[in-house]
PyMOL Python script that loads the backbone (N, CA, C, O; Angstrom):
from pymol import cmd

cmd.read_pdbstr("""\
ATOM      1  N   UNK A   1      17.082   3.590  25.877  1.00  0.00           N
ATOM      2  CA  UNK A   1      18.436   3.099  25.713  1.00  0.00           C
ATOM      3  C   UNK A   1      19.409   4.259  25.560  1.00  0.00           C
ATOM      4  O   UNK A   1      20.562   4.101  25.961  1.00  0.00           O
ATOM      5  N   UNK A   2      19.053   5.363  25.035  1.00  0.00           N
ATOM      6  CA  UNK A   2      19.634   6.701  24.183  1.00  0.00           C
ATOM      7  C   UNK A   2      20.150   7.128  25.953  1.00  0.00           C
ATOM      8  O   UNK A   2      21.311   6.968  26.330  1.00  0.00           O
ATOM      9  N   UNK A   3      19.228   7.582  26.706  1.00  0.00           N
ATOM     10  CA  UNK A   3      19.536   7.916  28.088  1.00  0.00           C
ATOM     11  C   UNK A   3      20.796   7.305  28.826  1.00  0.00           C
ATOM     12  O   UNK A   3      21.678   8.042  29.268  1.00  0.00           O
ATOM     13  N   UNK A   4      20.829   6.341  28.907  1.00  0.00           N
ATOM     14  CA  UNK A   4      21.505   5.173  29.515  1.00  0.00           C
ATOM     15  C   UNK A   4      22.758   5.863  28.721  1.00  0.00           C
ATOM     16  O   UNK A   4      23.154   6.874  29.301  1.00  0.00           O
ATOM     17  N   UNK A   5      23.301   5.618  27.807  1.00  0.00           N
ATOM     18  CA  UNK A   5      24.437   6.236  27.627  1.00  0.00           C
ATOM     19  C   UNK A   5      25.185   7.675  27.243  1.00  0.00           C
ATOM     20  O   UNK A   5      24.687   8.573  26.564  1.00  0.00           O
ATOM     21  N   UNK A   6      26.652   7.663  27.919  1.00  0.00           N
ATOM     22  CA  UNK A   6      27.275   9.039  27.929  1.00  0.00           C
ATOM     23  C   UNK A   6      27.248   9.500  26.590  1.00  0.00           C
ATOM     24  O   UNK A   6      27.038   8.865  25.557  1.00  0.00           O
ATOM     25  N   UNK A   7      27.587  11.159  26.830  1.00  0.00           N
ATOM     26  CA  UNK A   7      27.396  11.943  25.778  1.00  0.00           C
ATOM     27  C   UNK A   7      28.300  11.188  24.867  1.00  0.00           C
ATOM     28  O   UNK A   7      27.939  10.617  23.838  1.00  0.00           O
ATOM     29  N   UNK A   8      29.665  11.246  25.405  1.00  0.00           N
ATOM     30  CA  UNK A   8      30.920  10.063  24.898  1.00  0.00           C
ATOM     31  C   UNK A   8      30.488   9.087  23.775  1.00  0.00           C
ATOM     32  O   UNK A   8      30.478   9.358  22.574  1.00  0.00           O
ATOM     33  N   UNK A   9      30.150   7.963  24.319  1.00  0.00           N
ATOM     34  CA  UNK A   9      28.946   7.178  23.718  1.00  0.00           C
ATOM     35  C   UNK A   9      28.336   7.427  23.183  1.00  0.00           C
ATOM     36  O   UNK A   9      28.264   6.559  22.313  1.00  0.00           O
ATOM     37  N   UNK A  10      27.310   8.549  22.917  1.00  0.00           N
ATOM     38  CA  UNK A  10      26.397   8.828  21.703  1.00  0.00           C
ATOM     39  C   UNK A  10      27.383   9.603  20.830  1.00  0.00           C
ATOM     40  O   UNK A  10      27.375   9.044  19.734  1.00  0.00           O
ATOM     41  N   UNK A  11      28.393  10.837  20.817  1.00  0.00           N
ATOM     42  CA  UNK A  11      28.945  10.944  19.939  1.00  0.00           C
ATOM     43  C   UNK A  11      30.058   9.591  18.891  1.00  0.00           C
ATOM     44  O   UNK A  11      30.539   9.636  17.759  1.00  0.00           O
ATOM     45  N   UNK A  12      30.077   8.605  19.910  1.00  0.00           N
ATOM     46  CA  UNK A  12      31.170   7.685  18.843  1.00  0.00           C
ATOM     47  C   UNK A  12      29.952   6.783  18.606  1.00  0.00           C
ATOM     48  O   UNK A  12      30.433   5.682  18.339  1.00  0.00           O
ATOM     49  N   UNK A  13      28.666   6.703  18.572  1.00  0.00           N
ATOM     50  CA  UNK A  13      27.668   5.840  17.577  1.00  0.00           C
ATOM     51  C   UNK A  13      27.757   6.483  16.482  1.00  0.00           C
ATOM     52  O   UNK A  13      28.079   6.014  15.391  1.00  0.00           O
ATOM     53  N   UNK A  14      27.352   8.052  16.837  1.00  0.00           N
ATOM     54  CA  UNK A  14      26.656   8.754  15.675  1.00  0.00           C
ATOM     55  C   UNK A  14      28.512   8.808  14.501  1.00  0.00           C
ATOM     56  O   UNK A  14      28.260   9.141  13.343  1.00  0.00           O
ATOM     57  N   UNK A  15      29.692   8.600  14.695  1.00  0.00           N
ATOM     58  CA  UNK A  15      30.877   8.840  13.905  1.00  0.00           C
ATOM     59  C   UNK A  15      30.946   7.767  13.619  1.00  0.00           C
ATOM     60  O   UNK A  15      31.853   7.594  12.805  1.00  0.00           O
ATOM     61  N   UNK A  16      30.139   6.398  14.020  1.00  0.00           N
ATOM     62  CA  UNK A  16      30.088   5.327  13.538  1.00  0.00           C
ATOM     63  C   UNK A  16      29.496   5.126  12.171  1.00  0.00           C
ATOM     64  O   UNK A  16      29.885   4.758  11.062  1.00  0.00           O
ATOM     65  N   UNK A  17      27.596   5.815  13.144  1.00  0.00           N
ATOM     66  CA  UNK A  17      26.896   5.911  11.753  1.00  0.00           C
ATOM     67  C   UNK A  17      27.284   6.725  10.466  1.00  0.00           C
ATOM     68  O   UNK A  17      27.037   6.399   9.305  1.00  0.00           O
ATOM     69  N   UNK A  18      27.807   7.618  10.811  1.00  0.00           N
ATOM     70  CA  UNK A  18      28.477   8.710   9.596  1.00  0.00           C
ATOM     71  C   UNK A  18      30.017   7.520   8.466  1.00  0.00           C
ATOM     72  O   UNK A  18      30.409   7.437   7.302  1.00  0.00           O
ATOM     73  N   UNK A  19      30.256   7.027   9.509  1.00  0.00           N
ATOM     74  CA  UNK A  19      31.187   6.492   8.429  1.00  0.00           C
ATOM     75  C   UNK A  19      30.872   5.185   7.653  1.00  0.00           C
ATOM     76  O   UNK A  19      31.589   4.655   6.805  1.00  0.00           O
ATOM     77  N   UNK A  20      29.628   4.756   8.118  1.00  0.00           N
ATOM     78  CA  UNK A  20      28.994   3.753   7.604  1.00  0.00           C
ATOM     79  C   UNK A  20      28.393   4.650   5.977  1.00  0.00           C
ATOM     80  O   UNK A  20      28.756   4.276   4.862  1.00  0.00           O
ATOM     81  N   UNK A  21      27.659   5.572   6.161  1.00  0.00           N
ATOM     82  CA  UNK A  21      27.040   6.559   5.846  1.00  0.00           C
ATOM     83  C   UNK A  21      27.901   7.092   4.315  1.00  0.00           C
ATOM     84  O   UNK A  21      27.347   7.290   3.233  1.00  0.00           O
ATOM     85  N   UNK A  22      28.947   7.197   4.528  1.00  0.00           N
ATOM     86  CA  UNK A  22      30.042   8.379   3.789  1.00  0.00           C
ATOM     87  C   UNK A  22      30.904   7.113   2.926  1.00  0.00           C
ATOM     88  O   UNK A  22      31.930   7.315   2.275  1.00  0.00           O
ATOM     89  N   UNK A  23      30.090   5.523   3.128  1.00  0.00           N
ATOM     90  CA  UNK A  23      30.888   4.736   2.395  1.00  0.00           C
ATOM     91  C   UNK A  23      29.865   4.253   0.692  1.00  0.00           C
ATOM     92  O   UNK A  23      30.209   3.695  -0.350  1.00  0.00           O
ATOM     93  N   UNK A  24      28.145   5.009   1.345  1.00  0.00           N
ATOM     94  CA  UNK A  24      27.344   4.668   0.587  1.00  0.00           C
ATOM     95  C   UNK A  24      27.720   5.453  -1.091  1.00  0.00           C
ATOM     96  O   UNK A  24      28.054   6.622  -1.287  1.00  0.00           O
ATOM     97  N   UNK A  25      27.530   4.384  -2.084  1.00  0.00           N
ATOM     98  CA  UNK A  25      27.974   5.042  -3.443  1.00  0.00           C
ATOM     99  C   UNK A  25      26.366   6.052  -3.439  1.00  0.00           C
ATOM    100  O   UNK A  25      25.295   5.673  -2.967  1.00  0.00           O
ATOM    101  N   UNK A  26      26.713   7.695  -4.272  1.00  0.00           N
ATOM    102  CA  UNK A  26      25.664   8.336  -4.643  1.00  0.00           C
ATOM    103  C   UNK A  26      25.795   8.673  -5.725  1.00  0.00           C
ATOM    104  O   UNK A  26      26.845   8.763  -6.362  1.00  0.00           O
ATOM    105  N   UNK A  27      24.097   9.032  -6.250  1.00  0.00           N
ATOM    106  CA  UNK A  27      24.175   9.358  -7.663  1.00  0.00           C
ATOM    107  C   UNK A  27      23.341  10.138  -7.761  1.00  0.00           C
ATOM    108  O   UNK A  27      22.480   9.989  -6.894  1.00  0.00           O
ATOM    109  N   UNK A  28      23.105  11.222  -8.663  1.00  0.00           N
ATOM    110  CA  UNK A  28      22.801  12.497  -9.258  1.00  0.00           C
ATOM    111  C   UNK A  28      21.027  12.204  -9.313  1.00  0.00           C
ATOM    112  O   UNK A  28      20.486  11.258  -9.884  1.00  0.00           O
ATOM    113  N   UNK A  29      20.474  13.103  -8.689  1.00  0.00           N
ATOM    114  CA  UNK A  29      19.004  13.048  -8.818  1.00  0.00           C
ATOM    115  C   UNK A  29      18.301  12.990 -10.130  1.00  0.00           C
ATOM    116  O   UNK A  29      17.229  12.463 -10.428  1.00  0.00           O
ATOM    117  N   UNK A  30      19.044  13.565 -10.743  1.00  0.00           N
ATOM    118  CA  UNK A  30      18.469  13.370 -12.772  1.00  0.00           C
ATOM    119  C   UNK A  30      18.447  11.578 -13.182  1.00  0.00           C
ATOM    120  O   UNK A  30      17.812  11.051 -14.095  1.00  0.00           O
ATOM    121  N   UNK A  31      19.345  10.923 -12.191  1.00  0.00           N
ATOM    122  CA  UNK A  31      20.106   9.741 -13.209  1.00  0.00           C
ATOM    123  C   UNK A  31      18.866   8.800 -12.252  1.00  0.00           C
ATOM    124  O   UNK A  31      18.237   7.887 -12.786  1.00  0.00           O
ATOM    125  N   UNK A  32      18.630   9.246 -10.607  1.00  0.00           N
ATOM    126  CA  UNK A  32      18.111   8.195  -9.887  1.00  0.00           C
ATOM    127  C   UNK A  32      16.050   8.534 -10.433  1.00  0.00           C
ATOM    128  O   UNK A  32      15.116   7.778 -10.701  1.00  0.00           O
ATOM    129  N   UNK A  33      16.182   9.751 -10.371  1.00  0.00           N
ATOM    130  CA  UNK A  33      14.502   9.696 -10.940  1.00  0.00           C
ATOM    131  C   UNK A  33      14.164   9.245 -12.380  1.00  0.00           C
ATOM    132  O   UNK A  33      13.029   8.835 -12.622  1.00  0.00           O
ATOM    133  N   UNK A  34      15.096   9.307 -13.330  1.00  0.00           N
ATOM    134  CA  UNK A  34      14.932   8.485 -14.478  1.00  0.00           C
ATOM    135  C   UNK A  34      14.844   6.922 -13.892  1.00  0.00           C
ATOM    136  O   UNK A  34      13.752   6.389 -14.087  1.00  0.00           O
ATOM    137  N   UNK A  35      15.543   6.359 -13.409  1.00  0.00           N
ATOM    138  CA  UNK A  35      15.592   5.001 -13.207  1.00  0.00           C
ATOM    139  C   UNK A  35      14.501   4.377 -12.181  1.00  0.00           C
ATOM    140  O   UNK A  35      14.214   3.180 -12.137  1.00  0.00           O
ATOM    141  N   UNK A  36      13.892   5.486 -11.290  1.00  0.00           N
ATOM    142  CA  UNK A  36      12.938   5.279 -10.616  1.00  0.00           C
ATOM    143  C   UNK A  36      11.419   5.137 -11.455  1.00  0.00           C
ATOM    144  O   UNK A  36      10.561   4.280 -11.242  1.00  0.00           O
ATOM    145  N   UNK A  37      11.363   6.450 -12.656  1.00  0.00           N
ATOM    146  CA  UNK A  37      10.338   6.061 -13.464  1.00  0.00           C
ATOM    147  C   UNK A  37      10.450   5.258 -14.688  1.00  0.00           C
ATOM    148  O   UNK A  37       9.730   5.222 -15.687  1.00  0.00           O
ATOM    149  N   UNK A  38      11.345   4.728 -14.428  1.00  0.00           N
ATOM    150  CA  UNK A  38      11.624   3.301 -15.602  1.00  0.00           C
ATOM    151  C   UNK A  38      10.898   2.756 -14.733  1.00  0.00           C
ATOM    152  O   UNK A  38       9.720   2.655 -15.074  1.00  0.00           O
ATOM    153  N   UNK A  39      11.272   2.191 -13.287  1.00  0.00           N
ATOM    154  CA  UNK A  39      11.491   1.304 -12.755  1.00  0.00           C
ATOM    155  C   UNK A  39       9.427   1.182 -12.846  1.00  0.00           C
ATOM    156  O   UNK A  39       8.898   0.103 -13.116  1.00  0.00           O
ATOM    157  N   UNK A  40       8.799   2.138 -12.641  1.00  0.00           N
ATOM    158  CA  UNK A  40       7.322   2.279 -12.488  1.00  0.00           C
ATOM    159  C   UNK A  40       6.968   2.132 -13.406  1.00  0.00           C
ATOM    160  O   UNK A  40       6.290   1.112 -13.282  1.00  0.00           O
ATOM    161  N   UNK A  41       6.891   2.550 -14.752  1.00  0.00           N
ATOM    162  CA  UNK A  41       6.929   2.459 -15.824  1.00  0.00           C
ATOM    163  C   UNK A  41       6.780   0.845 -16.143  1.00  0.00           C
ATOM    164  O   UNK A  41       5.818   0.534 -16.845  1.00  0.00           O
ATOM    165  N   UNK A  42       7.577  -0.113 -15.725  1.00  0.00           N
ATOM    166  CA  UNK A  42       8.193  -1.238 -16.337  1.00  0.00           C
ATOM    167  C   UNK A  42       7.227  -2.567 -15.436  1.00  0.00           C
ATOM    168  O   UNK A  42       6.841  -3.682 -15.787  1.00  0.00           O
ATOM    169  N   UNK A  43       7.087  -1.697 -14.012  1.00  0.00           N
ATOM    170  CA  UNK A  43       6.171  -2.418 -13.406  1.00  0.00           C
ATOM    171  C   UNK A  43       4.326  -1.844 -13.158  1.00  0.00           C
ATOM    172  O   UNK A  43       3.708  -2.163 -12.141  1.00  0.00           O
ATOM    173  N   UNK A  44       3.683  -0.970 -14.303  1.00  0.00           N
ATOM    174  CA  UNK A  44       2.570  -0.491 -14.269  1.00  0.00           C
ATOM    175  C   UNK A  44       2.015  -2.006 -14.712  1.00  0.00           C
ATOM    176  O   UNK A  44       1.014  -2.299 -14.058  1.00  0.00           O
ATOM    177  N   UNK A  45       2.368  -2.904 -15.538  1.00  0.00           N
ATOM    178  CA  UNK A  45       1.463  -3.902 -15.970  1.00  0.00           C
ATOM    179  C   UNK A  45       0.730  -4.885 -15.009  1.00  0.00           C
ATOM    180  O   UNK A  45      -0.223  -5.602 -15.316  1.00  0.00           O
ATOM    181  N   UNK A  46       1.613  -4.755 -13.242  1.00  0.00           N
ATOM    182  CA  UNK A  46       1.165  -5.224 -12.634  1.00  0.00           C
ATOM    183  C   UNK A  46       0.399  -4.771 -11.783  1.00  0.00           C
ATOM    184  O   UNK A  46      -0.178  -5.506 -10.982  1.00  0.00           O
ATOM    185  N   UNK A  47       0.287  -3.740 -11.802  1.00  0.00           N
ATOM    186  CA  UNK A  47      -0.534  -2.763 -10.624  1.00  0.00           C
ATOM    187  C   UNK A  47      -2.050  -3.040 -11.078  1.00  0.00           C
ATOM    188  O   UNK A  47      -2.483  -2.974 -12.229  1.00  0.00           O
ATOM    189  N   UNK A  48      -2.738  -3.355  -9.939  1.00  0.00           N
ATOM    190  CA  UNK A  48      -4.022  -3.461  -9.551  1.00  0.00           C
ATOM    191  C   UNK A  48      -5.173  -2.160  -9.940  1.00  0.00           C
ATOM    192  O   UNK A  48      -6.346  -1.945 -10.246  1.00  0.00           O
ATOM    193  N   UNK A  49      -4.266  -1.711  -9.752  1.00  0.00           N
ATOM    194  CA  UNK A  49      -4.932  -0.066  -9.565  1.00  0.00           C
ATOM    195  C   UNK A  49      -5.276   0.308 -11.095  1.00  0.00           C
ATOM    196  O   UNK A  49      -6.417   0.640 -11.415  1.00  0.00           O
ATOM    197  N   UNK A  50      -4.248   0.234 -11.989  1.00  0.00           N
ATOM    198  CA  UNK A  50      -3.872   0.624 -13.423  1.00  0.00           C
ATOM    199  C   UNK A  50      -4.626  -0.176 -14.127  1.00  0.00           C
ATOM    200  O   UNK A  50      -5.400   0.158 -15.024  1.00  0.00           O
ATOM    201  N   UNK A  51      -4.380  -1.386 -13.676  1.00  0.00           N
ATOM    202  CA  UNK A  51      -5.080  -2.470 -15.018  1.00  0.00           C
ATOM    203  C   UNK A  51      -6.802  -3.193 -14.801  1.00  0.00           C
ATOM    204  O   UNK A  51      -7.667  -3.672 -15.534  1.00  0.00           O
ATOM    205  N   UNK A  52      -6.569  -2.843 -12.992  1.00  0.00           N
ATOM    206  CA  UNK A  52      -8.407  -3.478 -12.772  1.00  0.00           C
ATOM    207  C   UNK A  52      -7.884  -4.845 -12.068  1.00  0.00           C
ATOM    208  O   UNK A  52      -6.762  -5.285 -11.814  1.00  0.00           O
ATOM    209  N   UNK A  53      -9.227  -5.322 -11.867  1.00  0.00           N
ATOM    210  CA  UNK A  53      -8.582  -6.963 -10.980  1.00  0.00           C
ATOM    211  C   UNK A  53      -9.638  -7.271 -11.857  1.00  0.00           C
ATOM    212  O   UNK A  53     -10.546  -6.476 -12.100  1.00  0.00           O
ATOM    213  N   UNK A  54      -9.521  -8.750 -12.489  1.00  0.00           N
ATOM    214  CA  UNK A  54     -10.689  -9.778 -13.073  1.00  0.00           C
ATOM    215  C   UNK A  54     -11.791  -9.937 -12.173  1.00  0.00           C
ATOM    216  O   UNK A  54     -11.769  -9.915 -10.942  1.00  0.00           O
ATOM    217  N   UNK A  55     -12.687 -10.088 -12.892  1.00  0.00           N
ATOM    218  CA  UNK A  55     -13.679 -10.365 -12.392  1.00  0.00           C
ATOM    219  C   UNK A  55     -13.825 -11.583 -11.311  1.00  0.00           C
ATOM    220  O   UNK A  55     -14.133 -11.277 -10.159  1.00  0.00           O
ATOM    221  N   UNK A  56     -13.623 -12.890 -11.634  1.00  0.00           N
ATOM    222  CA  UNK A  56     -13.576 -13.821 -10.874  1.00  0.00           C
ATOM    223  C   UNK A  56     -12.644 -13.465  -9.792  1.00  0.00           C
ATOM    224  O   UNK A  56     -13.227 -13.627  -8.720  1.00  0.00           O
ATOM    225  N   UNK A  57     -11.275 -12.991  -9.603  1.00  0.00           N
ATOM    226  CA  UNK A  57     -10.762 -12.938  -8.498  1.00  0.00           C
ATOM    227  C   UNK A  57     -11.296 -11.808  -7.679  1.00  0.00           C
ATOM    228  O   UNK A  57     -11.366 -11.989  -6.464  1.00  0.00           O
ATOM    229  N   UNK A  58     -11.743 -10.484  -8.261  1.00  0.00           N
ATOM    230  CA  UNK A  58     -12.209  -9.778  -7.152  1.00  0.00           C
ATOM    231  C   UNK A  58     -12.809 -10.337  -5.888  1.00  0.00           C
ATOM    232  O   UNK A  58     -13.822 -11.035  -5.851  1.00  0.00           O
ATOM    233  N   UNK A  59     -11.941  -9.889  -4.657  1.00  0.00           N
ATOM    234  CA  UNK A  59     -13.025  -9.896  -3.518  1.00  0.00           C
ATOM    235  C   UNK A  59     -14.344  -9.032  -3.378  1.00  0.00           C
ATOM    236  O   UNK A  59     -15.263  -9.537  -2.733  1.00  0.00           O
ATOM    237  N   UNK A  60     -14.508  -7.850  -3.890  1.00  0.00           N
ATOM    238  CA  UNK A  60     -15.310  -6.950  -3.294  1.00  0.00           C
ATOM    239  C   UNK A  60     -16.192  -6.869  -4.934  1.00  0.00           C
ATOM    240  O   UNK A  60     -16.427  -5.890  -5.642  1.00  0.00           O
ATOM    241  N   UNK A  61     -16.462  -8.062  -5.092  1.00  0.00           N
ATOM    242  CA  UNK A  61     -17.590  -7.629  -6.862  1.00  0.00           C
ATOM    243  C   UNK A  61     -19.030  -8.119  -5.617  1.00  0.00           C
ATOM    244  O   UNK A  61     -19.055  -8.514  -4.451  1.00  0.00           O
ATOM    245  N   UNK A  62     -19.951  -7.847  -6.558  1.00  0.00           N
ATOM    246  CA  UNK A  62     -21.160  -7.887  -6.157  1.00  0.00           C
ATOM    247  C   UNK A  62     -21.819  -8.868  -5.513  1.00  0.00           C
ATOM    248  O   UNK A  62     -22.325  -9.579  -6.381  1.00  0.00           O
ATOM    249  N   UNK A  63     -22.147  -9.385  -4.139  1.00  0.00           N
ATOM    250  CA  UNK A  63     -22.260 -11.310  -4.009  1.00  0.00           C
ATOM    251  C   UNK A  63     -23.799 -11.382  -4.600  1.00  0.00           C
ATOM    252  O   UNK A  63     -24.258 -10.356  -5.103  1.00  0.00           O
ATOM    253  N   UNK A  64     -24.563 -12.522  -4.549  1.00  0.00           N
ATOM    254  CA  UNK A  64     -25.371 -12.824  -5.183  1.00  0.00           C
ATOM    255  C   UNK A  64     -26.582 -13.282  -4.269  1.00  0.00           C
ATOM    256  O   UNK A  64     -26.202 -13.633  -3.152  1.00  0.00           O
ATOM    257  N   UNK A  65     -27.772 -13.353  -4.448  1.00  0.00           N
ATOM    258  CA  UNK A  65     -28.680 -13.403  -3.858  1.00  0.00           C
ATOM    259  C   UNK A  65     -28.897 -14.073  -2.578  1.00  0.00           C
ATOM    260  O   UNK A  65     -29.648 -13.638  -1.704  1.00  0.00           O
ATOM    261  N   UNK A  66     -28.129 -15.279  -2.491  1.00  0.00           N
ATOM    262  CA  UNK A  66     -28.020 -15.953  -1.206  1.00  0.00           C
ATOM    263  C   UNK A  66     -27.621 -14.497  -0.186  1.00  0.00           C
ATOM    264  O   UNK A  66     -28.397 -13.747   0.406  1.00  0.00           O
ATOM    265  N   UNK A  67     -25.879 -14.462  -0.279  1.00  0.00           N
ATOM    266  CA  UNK A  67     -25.756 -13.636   0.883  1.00  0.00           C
ATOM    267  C   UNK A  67     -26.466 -12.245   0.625  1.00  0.00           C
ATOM    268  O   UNK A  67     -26.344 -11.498   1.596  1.00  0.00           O
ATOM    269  N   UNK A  68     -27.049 -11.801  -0.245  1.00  0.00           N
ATOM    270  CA  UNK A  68     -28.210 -10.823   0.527  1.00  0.00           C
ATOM    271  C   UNK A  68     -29.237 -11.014   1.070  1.00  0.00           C
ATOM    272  O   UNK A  68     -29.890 -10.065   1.504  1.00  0.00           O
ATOM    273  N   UNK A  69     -29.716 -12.491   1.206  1.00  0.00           N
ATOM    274  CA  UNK A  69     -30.817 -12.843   2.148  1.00  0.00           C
ATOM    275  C   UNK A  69     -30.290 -12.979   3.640  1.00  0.00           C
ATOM    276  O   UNK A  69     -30.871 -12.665   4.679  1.00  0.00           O
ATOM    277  N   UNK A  70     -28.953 -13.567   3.453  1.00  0.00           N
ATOM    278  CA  UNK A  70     -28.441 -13.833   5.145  1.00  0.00           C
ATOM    279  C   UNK A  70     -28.282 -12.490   5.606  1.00  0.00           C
ATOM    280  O   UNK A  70     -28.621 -12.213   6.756  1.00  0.00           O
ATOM    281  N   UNK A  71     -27.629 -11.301   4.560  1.00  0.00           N
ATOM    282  CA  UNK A  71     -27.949  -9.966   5.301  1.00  0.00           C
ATOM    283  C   UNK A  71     -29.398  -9.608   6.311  1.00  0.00           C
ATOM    284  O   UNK A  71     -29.649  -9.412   7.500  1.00  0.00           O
ATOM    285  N   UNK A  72     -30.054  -9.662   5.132  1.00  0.00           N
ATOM    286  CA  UNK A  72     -31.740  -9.603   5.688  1.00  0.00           C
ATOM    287  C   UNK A  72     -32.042 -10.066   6.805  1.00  0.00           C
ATOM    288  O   UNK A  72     -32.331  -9.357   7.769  1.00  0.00           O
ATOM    289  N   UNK A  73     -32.003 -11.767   6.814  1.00  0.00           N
ATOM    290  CA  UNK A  73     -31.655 -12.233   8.398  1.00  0.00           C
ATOM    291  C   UNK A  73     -30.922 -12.021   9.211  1.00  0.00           C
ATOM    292  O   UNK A  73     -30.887 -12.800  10.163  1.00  0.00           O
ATOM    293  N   UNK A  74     -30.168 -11.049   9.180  1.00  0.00           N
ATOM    294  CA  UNK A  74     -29.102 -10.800  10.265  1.00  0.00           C
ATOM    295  C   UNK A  74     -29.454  -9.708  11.092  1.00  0.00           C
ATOM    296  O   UNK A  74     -29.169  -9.473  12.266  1.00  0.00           O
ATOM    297  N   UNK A  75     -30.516  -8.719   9.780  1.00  0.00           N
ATOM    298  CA  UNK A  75     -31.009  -7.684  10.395  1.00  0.00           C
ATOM    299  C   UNK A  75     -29.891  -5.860   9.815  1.00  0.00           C
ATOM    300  O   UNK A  75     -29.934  -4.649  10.034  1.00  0.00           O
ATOM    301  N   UNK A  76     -28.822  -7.159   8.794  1.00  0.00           N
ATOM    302  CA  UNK A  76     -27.831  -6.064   8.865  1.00  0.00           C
ATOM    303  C   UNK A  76     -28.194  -5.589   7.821  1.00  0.00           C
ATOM    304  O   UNK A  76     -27.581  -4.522   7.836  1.00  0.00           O
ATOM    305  N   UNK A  77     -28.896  -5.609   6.679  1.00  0.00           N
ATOM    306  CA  UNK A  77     -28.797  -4.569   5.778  1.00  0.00           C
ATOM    307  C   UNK A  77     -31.021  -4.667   5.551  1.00  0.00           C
ATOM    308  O   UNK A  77     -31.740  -5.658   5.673  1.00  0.00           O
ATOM    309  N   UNK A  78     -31.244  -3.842   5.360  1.00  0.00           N
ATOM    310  CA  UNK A  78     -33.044  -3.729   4.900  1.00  0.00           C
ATOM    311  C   UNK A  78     -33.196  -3.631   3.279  1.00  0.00           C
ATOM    312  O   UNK A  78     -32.470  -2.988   2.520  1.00  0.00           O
ATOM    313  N   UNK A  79     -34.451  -4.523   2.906  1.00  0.00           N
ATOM    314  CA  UNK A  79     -34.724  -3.902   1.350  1.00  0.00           C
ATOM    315  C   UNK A  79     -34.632  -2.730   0.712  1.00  0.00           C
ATOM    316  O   UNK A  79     -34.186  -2.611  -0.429  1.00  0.00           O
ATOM    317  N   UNK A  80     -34.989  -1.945   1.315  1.00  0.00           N
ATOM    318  CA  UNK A  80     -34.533  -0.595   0.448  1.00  0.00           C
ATOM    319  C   UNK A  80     -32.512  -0.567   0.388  1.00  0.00           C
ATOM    320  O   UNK A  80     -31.903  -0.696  -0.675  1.00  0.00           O
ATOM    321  N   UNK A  81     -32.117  -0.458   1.160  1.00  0.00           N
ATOM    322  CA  UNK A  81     -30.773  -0.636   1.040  1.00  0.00           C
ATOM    323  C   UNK A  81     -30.329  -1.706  -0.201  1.00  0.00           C
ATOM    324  O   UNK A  81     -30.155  -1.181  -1.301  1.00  0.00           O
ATOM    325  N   UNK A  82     -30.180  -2.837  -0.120  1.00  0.00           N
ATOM    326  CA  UNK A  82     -30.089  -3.670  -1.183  1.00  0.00           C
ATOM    327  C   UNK A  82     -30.782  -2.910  -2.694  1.00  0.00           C
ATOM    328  O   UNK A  82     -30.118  -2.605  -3.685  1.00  0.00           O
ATOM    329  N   UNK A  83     -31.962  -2.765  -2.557  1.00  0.00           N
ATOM    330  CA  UNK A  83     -32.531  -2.057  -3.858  1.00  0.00           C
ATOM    331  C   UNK A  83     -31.882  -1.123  -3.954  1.00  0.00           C
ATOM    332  O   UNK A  83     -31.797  -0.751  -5.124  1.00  0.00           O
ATOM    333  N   UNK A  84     -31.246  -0.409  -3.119  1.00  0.00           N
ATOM    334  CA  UNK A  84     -30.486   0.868  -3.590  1.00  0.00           C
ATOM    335  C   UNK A  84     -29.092   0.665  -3.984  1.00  0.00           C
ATOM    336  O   UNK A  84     -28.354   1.328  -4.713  1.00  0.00           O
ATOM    337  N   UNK A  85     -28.917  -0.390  -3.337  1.00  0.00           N
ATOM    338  CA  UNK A  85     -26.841  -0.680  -3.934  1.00  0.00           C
ATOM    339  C   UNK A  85     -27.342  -1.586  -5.511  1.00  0.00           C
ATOM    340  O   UNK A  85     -26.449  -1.759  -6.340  1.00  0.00           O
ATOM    341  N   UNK A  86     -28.685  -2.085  -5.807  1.00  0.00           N
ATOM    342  CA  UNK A  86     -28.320  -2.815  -7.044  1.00  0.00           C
ATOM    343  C   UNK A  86     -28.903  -1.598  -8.229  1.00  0.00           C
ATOM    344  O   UNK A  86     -28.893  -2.040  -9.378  1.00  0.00           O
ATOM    345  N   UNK A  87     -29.328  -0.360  -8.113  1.00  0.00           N
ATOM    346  CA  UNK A  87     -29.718   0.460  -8.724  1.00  0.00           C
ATOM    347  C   UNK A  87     -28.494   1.226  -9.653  1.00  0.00           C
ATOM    348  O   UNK A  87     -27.593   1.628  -8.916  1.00  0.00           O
ATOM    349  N   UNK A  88     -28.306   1.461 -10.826  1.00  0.00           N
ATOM    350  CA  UNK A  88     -26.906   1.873 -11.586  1.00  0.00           C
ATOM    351  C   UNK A  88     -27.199   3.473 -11.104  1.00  0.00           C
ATOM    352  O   UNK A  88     -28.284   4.055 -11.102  1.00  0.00           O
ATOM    353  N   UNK A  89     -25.427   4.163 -10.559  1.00  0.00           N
ATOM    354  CA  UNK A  89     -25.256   5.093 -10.146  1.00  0.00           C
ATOM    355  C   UNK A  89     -25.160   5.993 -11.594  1.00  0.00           C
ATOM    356  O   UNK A  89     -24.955   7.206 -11.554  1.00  0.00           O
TER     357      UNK A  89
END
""", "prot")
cmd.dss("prot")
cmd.show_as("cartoon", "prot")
cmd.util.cbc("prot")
cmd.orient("prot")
């Protein structure tokens, strides 16, 4: 699209974008990284990462004997494998 139009044309987008640009309110990097680590800070209680996922909702907890037999039949995982993922690291 950039091709297609004259130099003309790309200079009065880009004095477009600039005055769009030069209308945005700014504020002092001290004032926006405080408010950014509030802002993390305030939302750590929800993070997955920080707090763990419950047990019951985890997708990826341990499945239980059924689907490691359908593994077996599938051919996709062998006994030693299984004995080795239920062994404590």
């Amino acid at each position: 699209m950039a091709q297609d139009l004259s130099e003309k044309d790309l200079l009065k987008m880009e004095v477009e974008q600039l005055k769009k640009e030069v209308k945005n309110t700014r504020i002092p990097i001290s004032k926006a990284g405080k408010e950014i680590k509030e802002y993390v800070e305030a939302q750590a209680g929800n993070d997955p990462f920080l707090k763990g996922i419950p047990e019951d909702k985890n997708p990826f907890k341990e499945k239980g004997p059924t689907f490691n037999a359908l593994l077996l039949l599938l051919g996709r995982a062998s006994w030693l494998e299984l004995a080795w993922s239920r062994t404590p690291q």
